[in-house]
N, C-alpha and C positions, 0 to 999 in steps of 0.2 A: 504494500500500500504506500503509493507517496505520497507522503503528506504534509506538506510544506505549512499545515495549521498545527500537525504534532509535531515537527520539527520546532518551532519558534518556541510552544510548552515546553518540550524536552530544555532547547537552549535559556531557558527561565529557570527550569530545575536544574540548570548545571549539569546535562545526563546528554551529550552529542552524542549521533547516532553511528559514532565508526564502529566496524566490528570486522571480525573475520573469523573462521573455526568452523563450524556442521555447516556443510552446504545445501542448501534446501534443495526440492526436487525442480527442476527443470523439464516445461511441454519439451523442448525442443530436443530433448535424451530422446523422446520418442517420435514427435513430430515435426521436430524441426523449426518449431515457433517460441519464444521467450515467453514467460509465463504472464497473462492478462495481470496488469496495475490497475488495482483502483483509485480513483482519484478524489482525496475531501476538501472540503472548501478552504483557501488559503487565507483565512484570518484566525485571527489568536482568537482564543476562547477565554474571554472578557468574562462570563459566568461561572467555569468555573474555579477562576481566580479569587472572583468574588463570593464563591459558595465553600473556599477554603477559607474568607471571611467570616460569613455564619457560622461555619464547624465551632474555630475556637476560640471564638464570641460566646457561644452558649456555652463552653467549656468553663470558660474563665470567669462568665457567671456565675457559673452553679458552683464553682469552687472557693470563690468569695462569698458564699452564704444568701446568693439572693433568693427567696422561697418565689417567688414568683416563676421563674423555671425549675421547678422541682426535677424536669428528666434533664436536665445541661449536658450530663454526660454524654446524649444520645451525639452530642457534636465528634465522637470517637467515633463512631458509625459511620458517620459521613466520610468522616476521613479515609477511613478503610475505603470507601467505594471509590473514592477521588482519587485515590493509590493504587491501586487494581486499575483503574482505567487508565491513568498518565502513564504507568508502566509497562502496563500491557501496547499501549499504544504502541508506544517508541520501540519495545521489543517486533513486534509483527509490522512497523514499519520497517528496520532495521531487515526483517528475513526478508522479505519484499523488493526493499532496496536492490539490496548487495546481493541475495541470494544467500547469505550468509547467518550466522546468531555465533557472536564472540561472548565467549560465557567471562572469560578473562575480563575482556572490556566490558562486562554489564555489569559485573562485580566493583570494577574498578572507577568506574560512571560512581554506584550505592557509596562506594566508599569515603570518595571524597566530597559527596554532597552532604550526607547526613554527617560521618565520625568527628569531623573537628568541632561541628558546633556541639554537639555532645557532648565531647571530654571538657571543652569550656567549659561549660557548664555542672559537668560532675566534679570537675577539681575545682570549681569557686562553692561547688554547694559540700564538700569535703572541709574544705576551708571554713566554710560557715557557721556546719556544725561545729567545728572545733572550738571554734569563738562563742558561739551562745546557746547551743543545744547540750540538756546536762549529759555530762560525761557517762551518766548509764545508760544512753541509747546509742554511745558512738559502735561500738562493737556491731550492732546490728543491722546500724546507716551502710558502717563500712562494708559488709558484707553487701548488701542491698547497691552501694554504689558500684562495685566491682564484678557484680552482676548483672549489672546494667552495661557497665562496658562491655559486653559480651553477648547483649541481648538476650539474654536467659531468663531475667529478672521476675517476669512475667509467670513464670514457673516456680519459683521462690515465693513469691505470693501468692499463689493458688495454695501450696505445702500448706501455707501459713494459715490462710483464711480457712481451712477444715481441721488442725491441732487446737483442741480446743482449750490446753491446757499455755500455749505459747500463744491464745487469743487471750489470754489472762493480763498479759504484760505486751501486749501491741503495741509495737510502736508508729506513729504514724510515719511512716517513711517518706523522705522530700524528694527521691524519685521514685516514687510509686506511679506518677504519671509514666513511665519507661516503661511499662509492664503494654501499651500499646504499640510502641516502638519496635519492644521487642515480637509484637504478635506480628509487624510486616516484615520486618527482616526474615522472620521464619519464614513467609511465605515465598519472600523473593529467594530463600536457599532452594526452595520448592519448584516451584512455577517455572521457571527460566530451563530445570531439568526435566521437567515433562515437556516443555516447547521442545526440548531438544531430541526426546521421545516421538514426538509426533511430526519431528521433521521427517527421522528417520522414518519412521512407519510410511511418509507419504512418500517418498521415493521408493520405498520397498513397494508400495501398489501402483506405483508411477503416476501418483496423482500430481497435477497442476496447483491447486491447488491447496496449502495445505491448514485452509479455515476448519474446514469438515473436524479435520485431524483433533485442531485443538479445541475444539469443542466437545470433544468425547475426555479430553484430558481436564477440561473444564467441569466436567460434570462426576469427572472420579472426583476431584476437590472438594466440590458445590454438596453434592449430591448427601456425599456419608457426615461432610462438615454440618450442614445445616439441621438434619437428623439428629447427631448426636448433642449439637446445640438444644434440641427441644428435651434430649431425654436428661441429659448430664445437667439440662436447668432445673429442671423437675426435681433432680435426685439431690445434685450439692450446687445450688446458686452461686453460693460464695466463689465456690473453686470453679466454675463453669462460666463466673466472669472474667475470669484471668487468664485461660488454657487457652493456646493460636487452636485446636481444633474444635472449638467452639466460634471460631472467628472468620475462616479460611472461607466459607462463603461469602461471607460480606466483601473481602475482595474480588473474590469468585464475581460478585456481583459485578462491582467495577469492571473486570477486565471480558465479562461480555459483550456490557454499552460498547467497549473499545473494539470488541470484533464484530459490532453493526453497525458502529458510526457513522459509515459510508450511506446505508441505507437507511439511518436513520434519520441523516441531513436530506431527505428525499420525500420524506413525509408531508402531508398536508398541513401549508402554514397552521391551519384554523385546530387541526388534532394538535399539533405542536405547543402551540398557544396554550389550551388547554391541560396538557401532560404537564408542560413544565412548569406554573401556576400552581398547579395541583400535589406536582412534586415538592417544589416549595413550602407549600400549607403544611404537607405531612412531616416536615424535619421541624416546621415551627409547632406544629402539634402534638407530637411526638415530646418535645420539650416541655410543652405546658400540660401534656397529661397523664404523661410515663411521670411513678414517684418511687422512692428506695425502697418501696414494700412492691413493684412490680418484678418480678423474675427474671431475671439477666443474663443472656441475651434473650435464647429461646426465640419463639416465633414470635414474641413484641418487636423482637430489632427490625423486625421486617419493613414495620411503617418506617422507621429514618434511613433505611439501608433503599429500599425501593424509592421513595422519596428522591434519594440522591441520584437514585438511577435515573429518575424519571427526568428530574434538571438536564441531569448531561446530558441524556438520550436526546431532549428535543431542544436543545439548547441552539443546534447550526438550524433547523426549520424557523425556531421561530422568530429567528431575528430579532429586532431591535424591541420591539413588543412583548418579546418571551421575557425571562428573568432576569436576561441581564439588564434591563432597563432600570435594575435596582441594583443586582450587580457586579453591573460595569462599569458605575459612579467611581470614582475614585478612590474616595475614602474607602470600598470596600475591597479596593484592587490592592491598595495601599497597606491595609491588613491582614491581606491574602499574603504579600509577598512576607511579610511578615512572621507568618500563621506558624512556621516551622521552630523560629525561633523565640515565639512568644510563648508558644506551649512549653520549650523548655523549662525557658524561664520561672514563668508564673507560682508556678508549684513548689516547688524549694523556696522562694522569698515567701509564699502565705505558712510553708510550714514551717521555718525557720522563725517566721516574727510571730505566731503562735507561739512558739515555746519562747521566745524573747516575753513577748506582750502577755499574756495566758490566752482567752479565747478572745479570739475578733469580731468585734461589731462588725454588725455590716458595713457601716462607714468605712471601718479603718478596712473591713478586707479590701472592699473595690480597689480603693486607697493604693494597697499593695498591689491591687493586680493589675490597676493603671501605671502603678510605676514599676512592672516586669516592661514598659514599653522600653523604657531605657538601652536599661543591658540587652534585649532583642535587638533595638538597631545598631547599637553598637555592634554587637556580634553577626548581624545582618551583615555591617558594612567593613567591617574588618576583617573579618572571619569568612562566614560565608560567600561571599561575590569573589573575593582576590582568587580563594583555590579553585573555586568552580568554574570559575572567567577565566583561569590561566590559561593560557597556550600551549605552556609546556610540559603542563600537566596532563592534560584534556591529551591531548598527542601522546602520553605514554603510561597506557597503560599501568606496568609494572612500578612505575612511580607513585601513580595515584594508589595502588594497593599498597607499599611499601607507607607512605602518607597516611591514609588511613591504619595500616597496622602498628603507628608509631604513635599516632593519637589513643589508638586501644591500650595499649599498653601503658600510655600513659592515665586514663580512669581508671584502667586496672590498681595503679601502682598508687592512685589517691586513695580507695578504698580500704589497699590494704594497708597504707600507712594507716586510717582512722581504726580499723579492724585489730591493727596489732599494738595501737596507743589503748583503745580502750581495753583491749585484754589482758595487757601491761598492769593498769588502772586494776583491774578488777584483780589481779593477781597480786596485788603491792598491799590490798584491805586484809586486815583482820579476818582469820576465817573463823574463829574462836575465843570464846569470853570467860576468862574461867567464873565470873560471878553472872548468871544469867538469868537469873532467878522466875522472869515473866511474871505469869496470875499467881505464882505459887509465894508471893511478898502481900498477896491481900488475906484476909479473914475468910472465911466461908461460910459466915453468919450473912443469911439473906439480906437484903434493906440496910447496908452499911455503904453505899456508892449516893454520890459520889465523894470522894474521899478530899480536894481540894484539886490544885490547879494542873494543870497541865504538866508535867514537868519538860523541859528547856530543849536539853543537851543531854548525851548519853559518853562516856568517853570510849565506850564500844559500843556497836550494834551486832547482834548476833541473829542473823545470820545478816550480812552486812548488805544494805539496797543495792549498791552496786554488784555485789556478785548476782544477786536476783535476780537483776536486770538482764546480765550477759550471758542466763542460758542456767544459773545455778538455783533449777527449783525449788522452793522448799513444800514437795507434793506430798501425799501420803506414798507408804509403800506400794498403794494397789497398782502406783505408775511405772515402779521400778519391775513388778513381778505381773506383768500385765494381764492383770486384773479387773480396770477399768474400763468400759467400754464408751468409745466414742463417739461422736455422733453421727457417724454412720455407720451402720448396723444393729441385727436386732437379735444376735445370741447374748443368752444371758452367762457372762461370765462372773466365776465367782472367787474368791480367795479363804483361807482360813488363816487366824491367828490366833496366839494363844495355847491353851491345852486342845488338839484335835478331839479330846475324849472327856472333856470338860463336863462338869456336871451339871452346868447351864449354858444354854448356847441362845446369843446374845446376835440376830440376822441384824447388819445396817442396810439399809434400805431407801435409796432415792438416786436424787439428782448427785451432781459434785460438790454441794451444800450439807450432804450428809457425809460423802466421801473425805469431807475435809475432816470429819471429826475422829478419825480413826483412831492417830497416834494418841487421844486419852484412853478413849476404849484399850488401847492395846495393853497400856499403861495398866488401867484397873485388871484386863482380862489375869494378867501375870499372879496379881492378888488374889484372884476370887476365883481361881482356876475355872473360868470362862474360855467357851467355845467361840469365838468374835468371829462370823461369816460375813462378810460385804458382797454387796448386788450394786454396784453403780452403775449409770450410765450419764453421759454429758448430757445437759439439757434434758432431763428426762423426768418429771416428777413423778413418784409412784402414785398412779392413781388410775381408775376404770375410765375416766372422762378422755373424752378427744383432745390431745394433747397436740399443740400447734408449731409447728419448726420455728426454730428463732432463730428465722432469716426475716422478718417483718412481713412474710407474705399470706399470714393467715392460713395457711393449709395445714391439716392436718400431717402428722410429722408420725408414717406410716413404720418406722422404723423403731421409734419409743411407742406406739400402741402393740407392736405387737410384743416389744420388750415385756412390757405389763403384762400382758395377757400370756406368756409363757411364764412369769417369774412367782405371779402369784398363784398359780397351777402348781408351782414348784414348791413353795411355801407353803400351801394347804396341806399339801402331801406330806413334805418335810415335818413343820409342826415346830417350828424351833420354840423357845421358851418367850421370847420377847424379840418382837421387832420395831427397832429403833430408826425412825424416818425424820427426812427434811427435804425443803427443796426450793427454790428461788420464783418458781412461777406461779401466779395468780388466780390466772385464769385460763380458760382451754373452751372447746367450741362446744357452744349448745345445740342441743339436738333438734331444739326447731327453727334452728337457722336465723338464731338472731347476733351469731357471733359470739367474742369472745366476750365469757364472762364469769365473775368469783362464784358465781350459783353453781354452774358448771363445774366450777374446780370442787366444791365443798362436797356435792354429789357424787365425783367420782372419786374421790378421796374417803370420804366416808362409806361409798359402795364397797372398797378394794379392805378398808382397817375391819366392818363387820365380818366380811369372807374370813378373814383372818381368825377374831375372835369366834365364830361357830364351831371354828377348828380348836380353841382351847389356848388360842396364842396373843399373846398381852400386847396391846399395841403404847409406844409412849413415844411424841413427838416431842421435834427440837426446834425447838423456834431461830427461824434464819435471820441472820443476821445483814445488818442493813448495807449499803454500798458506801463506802469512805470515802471516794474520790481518789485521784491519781497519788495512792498512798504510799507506792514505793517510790517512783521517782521524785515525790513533793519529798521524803526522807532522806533520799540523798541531796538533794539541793539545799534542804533547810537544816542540814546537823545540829546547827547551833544555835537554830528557834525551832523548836519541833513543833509548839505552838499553831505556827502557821500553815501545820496539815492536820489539824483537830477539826471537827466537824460536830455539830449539836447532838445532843443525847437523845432529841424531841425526834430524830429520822427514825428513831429504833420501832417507836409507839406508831410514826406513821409508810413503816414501811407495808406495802401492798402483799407482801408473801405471810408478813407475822398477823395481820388482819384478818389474812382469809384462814389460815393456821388456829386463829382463837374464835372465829366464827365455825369451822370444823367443826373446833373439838370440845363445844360447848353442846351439853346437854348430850351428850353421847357417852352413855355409860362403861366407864373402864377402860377409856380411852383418857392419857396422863397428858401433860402435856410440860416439859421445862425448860428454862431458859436463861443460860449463861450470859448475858448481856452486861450483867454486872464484871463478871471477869474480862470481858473487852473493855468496858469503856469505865473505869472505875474513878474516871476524874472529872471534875464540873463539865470538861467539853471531851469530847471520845480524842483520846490520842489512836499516833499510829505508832508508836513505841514507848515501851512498856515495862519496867524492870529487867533493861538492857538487850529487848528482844523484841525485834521486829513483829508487829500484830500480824500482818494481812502480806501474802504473799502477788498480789496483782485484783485488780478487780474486786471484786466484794469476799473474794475466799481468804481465808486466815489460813496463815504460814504452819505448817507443821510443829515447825519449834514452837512456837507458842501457843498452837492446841494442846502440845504433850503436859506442858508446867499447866495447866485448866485441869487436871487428872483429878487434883480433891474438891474442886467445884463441880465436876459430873459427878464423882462420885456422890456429896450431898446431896445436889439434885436428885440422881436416880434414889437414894435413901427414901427422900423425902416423896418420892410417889409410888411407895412399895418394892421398887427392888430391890434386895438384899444385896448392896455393897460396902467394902469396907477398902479403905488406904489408909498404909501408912508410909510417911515421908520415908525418904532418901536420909542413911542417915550419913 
């Protein structure tokens, strides 16, 4: 195809069209005629210059906090279609052309377009961190950044988004926008070697031409991509946002328009007109009605992925009247040319001046994402245009590779400097206190909290925030002896601790809210020659009711219902002595479809403790504990005001799990109910360190160390609501 309108795009991305290497097939091998060129119209594509405008317009919206486009993301969509077609272009011009596809040269085109602004940008947000992000998230930046140089990143955060125990201590990563980046890199290692397949195949049938070819190669991509997109959204969201095989279509997309664009400049102004209008609507719609409870990608990405198709596609028909009448204004050409380097940017300055600033008004986001325009042009016009305008670049191949693999190396090599400073860091702390004493420095006489003020300063913390941070759990053992079960899946796995042959056996029972209370149990079991069994599962509260995934998308979460419904089958049977439950969620879906709600939870909760008690088996609940806020990293920043990560005592009374927990287990006979709250928070305001010992290990769970020193406050507890326990101290 010669395309003197893809040429001029190509020569705007920096991506010339020389190439040489698989020779495409040739009429003339057989009939002695050079193979028919199509011909598309020779003006630049002013639309979709300006629809790489819109993309990361809505991006940088939604990432500044504006609620008004709750789906902004969908602007990565777009993208994806805009990349798939510019590249697909310039490739099946390129075979067209020359007769030719230079895998060397297309590689070496990617490499010098995209890698320098990248590492720019990964060594100044490397930089950044080190300067004002706390030292317990460099460890994890760094890995994140040096995976990005690599374009793998994308897969790193998928890992992440389904461990639910390293969702605990998330950090929000300042190139987590890379996880897109790296979804087209995958594609272009991809695509460029099936073109190279279907050159082959069309000379082997001695086809002329070889569109047919790649559009079967098209449809391997498209076909199982978009499928597994609908099932892998269904199944794990989180990780089914991140994964290129959940994405590979949406390029797929793009690089169709590119192999009809001939005939799609051909269409009927008045259909034209209409498609791309229409196309339009759908990516602005798609933004105002897609929200973070919708499921991602899956078959919703369709509206902004078609959408974009529909722009391009009818973009050369409808002329001046179509879209780019809006555009191909300036200002939108202007932040097209832009778009590549804004997205870098933007994202690392919003999350970087969060952990400077704490959370960002909306003001102050814009604020920052107006001024990512800066460093974009900068790097626009320093960076970006010099290597991609070169001559002497552009001309040789093996330089622009060698260019680009010297810039990789160098994100590389920012990464791992932040990776092996924070490890440094974490390895230079305290690993041990010998005076550590936690709940086990308070009284165990009920109604004695709160005791006075907060206290300050610790001259050790055990187990110290920074190690926390950088990977050093403080779980129970069900994580070590994998015991726990995750959130996906629905076998019920289980563990013993204790005496196996114990004369009372003591089932723990729920979500990771019960799971965290092990190490006291363990503690007492040792004493009272208890049989201590654990049933956990992530996200899972034990209960008969429809229990909903917590991905915000209301669906029933078909893997903790059936967890339930095998565990207490198991437990009926079993018959242990006492089963000891907790769990963080609310509420779970009603059956006559009015959504979620506490009625629902208290129903299937109290359906699941009677099955129990018919069997002879004593139910006694643990009242969960409320969310502290960012309590480990607020402890490493504030050592020497702990103060200012205390939180009101008044969340405990109003937190939504212990409400619906004492509307349960009210008026339900022989069902207990106790509640340690006073051993967490035993000062006028809840600290998050505690006679030398860290409370909360990330998120609302408390640290193992400091469940274990709580041992003769369970123990009272359980005393005082009938079960026969007894401790005594360490001496």
């Amino acid at each position: 195809m010669t395309s003197p309108e893809l040429t001029r795009v190509a020569a705007r991305e920096g991506l010339p069209l020389e190439g040489s290497g698989v020779p495409a097939p040739r009429a003339g091998a057989a009939s002695g005629h050079e193979p028919r060129r199509e011909s598309t119209p020779s003006r630049f594509r002013a639309d979709v210059a300006g629809l790489r405008a819109v993309a990361v317009g809505l991006v940088l919206l939604y990432h500044a906090g504006w609620s008004f486009l709750p789906g902004g993301f969908v602007g990565v969509d777009v993208f994806f279609v805009i990349s798939g077609f510019l590249i697909t272009g310039q490739i099946v011009n390129e075979i067209e052309r020359t007769g030719r596809l230079s895998l060397i040269g297309f590689y070496a085109r990617r490499a010098k377009r995209i890698l320098p602004a990248a590492t720019v940008v990964l060594a100044a947000t490397a930089a950044a961190v080190w300067l004002f992000v706390p030292r317990s998230d460099w460890q994890v930046i760094g890995g994140d950044i040096a995976a990005a140089a690599v374009y793998v990143v994308n897969w790193r955060f998928a890992d992440r988004a389904v461990d639910y125990l390293a969702a605990d201590n998330a950090v929000t990563s300042p190139v987590q926008h890379f996880w897109s980046l790296a979804v087209e890199e995958q594609f272009y290692l991809l695509w460029p070697l099936l073109i190279v397949l279907a050159i082959l195949a069309a000379r082997t049938l001695r086809r002329s031409n070889v569109r047919p070819v790649l559009w079967v190669g098209l449809a391997v991509l498209a076909v199982p991509s978009f499928v597994w997109s609908i099932l892998e959204t269904a199944n794990s969201p989180a990780r089914a946002f991140f994964v290129s095989t959940t994405r590979l279509w949406e390029l797929a997309v793009g690089a169709g328009i590119a192999l009809i664009a001939v005939r799609a400049a051909r269409m009927p102004r008045a259909a034209a007109l209409v498609l791309g209008w229409l196309g339009l609507a759908a990516i602005v719609a798609a933004a105002l009605l897609v929200t973070a409870k919708t499921a991602w990608p899956g078959y919703a990405a369709a509206l902004p992925t078609l959408g974009a198709a529909a722009v391009i596609a009818a973009g050369a028909a409808a002329g001046s009247r179509g879209p780019v009448l809006l555009l191909g204004t300036s200002p939108f050409r202007w932040v097209g040319d832009l778009s590549y380097s804004l997205y870098l940017w933007h994202w690392p300055m919003l999350v970087v001046a969060e952990a400077y600033w704490g959370n960002l008004s909306l003001t102050r986001g814009l604020l920052v994402a107006a001024a990512s325009v800066v460093p974009a042009w900068l790097t626009f016009r320093l960076v970006e245009n010099p290597l991609r305008y070169s001559r002497k670049i552009s001309t040789s191949p093996r330089l622009a590779l060698s260019l680009g693999g010297n810039f990789t190396l160098a994100g590389i090599c920012a990464g791992l400097a932040l990776l092996l400073i924070g490890a440094w860091a974490a390895a230079a702390t305290p690993t041990k206190n010998r005076y550590a004493p936690g709940a086990a420095l308070l009284s165990t006489t009920p109604g004695i909290a709160p005791i006075g003020p907060v206290p300050e300063q610790f001259d050790v913390i055990t187990p110290d925030p920074l190690r926390i941070r950088q990977g050093f759990l403080d779980v129970p053992d069900t994580k070590k002896d994998k015991c726990f079960q995750e959130v996906l899946g629905a076998e019920v796995l289980s563990c013993t601790y204790g005496n196996p042959n114990g004369a009372t056996t003591v089932a723990l029972v729920g979500d990771s809210k019960m799971d965290q209370w092990l190490p006291a149990f363990q503690v007492l079991a040792e004493q009272n020659d208890w049989k201590v069994v654990v049933n956990a599962k992530a996200g899972c509260a034990f209960t008969s009711a429809q229990v909903m995934k917590g991905d915000g998308s209301g669906l029933p979460n078909a893997d903790c219902i059936e967890w339930n419904r095998t565990l207490l089958d198991r437990l009926v049977q079993e018959r242990p002595d006492y089963v000891v439950t907790s769990q963080s969620a609310a509420t779970a879906l009603d059956a006559a479809g009015k959504g979620p709600t506490v009625d629902a939870m208290i129903a299937g909760v109290r359906s699941s403790w009677k099955k129990l008690q018919s069997a002879g088996v004593k139910i006694v609940v643990m009242a969960n504990n409320p969310y502290p806020g960012p309590a480990v990293p607020c402890a490493d920043k504030n050592r020497k005001r702990l103060s200012a990560c205390a939180f009101d005592r008044a969340r405990h009374d109003q937190d939504p799990s212990y409400q619906m927990q004492r509307k349960a287990v009210a008026g339900l006979p022989g069902v207990k109910m106790i509640d340690l709250f006073d051993a967490l928070c035993p000062t006028d305001r809840c600290p998050v360190v505690f006679g030398n010992v860290l409370i909360y290990r990330g998120g609302s769970h408390i640290g193992a160390a400091y469940v274990r020193t709580t041992a003769p406050h369970l123990a009272r507890a359980l005393s005082d609501v009938g079960v026969p326990t007894r401790f005594t101290p360490p001496s």
